[in-house]
N, C-alpha and C positions, 0 to 999 in steps of 0.2 A: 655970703650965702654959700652953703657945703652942698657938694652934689650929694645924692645917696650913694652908698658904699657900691650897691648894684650899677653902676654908669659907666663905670668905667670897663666892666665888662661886656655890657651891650654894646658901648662904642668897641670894644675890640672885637666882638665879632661880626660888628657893619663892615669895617675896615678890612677885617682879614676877607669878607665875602664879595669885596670891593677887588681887591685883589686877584682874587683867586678867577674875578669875572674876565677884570684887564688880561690874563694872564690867557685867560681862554683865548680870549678876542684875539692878543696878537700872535698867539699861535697860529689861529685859524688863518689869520691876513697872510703870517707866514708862509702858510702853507702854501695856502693862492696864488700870492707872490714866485713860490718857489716852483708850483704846476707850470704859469705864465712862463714861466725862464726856462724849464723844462723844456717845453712847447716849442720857446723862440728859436732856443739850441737845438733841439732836435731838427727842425727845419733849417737852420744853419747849418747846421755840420751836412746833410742830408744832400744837401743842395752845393756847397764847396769841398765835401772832400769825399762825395762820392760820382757826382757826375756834374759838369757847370751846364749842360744841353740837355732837352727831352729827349731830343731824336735825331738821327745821323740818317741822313740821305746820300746814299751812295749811286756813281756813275758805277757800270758793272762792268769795266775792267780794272778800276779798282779792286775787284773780288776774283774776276776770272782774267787768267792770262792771254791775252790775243794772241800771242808766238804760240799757242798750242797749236793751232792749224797751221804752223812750220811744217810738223810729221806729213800730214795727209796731201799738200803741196810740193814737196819732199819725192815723195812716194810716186806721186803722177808724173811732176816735174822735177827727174833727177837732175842732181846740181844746181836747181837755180829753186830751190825754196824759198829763200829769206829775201831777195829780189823777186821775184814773184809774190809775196806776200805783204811787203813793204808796199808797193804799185798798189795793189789791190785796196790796201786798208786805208791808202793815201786818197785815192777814189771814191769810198765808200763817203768819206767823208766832205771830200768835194762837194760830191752829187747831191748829200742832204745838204749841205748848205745852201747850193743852187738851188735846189728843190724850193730850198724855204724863201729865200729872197724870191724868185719867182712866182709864188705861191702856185706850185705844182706837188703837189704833195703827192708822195705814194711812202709804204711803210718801211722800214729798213731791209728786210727782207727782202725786197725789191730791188734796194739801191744795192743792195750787195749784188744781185745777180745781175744788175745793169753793169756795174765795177768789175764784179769777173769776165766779163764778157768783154770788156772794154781791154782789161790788161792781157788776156791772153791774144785780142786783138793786136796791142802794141810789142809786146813779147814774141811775138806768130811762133804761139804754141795753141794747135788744135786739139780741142778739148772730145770728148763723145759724151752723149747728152750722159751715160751713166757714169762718167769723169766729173761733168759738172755736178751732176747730183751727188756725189759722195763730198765734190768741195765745198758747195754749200752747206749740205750736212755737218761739215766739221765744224759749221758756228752753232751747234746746237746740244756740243758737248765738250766745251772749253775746259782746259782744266784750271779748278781754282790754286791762287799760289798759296805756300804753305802754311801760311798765317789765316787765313781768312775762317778758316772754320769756327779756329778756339777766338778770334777776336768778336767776331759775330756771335759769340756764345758768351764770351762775357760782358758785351754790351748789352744783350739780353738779361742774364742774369744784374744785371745792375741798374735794371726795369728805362734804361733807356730803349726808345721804342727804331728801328731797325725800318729804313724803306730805300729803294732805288728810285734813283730820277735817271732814268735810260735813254738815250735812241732807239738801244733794239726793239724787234717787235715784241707784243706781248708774248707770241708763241717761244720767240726766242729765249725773252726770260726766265719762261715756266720752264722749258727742254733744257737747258742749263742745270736750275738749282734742283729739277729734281735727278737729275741725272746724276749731280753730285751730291745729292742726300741733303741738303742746306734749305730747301721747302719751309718747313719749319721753322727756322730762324729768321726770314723774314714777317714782318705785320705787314707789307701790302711789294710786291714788287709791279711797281708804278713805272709805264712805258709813256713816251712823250708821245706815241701814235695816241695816248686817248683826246687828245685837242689837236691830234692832227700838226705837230710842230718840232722843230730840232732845236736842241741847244746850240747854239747860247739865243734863240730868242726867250726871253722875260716870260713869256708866257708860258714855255715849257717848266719855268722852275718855280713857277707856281702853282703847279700843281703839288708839291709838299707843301703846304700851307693848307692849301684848300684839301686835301686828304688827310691832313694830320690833325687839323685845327688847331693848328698852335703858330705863333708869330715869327716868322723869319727867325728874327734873332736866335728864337729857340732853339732850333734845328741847323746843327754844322754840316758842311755840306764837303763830303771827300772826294776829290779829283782826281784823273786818272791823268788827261792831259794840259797843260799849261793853258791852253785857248776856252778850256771848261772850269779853270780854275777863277780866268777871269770873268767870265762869263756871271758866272756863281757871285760874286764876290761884289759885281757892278749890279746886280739884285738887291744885295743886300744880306746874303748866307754868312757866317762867321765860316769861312773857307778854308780847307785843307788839302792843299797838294801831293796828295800821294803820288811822290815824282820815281814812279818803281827802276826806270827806264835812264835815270839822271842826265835826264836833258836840258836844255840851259833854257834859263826864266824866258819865257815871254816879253816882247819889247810894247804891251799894252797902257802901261803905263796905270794898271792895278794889280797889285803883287796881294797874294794871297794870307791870311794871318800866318798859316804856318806851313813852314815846306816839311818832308819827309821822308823816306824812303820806303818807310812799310807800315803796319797797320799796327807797330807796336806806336811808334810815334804818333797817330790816330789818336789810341788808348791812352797815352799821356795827355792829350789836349782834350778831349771829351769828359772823360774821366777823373783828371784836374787832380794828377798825380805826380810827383818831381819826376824826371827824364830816368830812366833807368828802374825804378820803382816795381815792385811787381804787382800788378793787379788783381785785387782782391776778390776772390769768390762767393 
């Protein structure tokens, strides 16, 4: 039996519309496929080779140099600044600690002026109440080191989010950054006075978590000194020693992921760019 002469035309145009359907289909799957992958990479690359962290929690001398109050120490107490000021700051830090193991809290603020008082007692250099007021004063307009503006700017611009985990008081904080024009470039400058606690207790550095909403891990945590690197680090922060000062490790027996010496090395670790690299705007 013969087909009719017409059959074989109709089967080639079933065929060819057979065709022509598949051809749609794995186009479109293509497509799909190719959005998805799009999608996955774009969140890859997004995430490794523009910043490995949300957010960077900074101690603020990290930011701001504490030898700034050398000058006004200096000034009162000729020749003996940097001894004079070394005593004090070694003090300051005593006392919050004391403070906290005792649970005697008072704000940093405080401990400073209990600390000046204490060193220029051990020093017997007599201060006048407007001697002391100008010394105190000088922790409320630190100067920052040279890096810290443009790093704090491009950590910004590269939508990681920017907070301090401090000692100082809050007044302290705010008299600082806006005195150096840096206001702005922080999302929250976060004082450990708000739970009432110093670092290194656990509780003070959790307050980036619970202000940030995002998980430890998220947020690297940069150091100012070796005992707040550890501190940070036995938390649970992916920690960065900003060792500006190059004083030798801590014998705590938690060494921090990265050591450094200024806030470029910072931006290579957060940023998750080879050492030397320059950072993208």
């Amino acid at each position: 039996m013969s087909l009719p002469v017409s059959s074989p035309c109709r089967l080639n145009a079933h065929v060819r519309q057979m065709i022509i359907s598949c051809v749609a289909l794995l186009v479109a799957c293509g497509s799909l496929t190719m959005s998805a992958w799009s999608q996955r990479s774009s969140v890859s690359v997004d995430k490794t080779m523009h910043h490995r962290f949300e957010a960077v929690a900074f101690d603020y001398f990290v930011l701001f140099n504490p030898d700034s109050v050398i000058a006004d120490v200096e000034r009162i107490v000729p020749g003996r600044g940097r001894e004079f000021t070394n005593l004090w700051r070694t003090r300051q830090f005593e006392y919050s600690w004391l403070r906290s193991i005792g649970n005697r809290y008072v704000d940093f603020s405080a401990i400073t002026r209990d600390a000046l008082v204490y060193t220029s007692s051990v020093l017997h250099v007599e201060l006048t109440a407007q001697q002391e007021r100008e010394l105190l004063d000088a922790y409320l307009h630190l100067t920052p080191w040279p890096d810290t503006a443009d790093a704090l700017r491009r950590l910004r611009e590269s939508h990681v989010r920017v907070i301090t985990i401090a000692n100082l008081s809050p007044a302290m904080l705010l008299a600082n950054a806006e005195h150096a024009g840096l206001t702005s470039l922080f999302d929250a400058l976060i004082s450990t006075d708000l739970n009432h606690t110093y670092k290194p207790d656990p509780r003070a550095y959790q307050l980036g978590p619970d202000r940030l909403h995002l998980a430890k891990e998220d947020i690297a945590f940069a150091a100012f000194g070796g005992w707040d690197a550890a501190g940070a680090k036995s938390f649970g922060y992916p920690t960065v020693w900003v060792n500006r000062f190059n004083q030798p490790h801590e014998q705590l027996g938690i060494p921090p992921d990265r050591t450094v010496s200024n806030l470029q090395g910072l931006l290579e670790y957060v940023l998750n760019t080879p050492p030397g690299q320059p950072q993208s705007r």
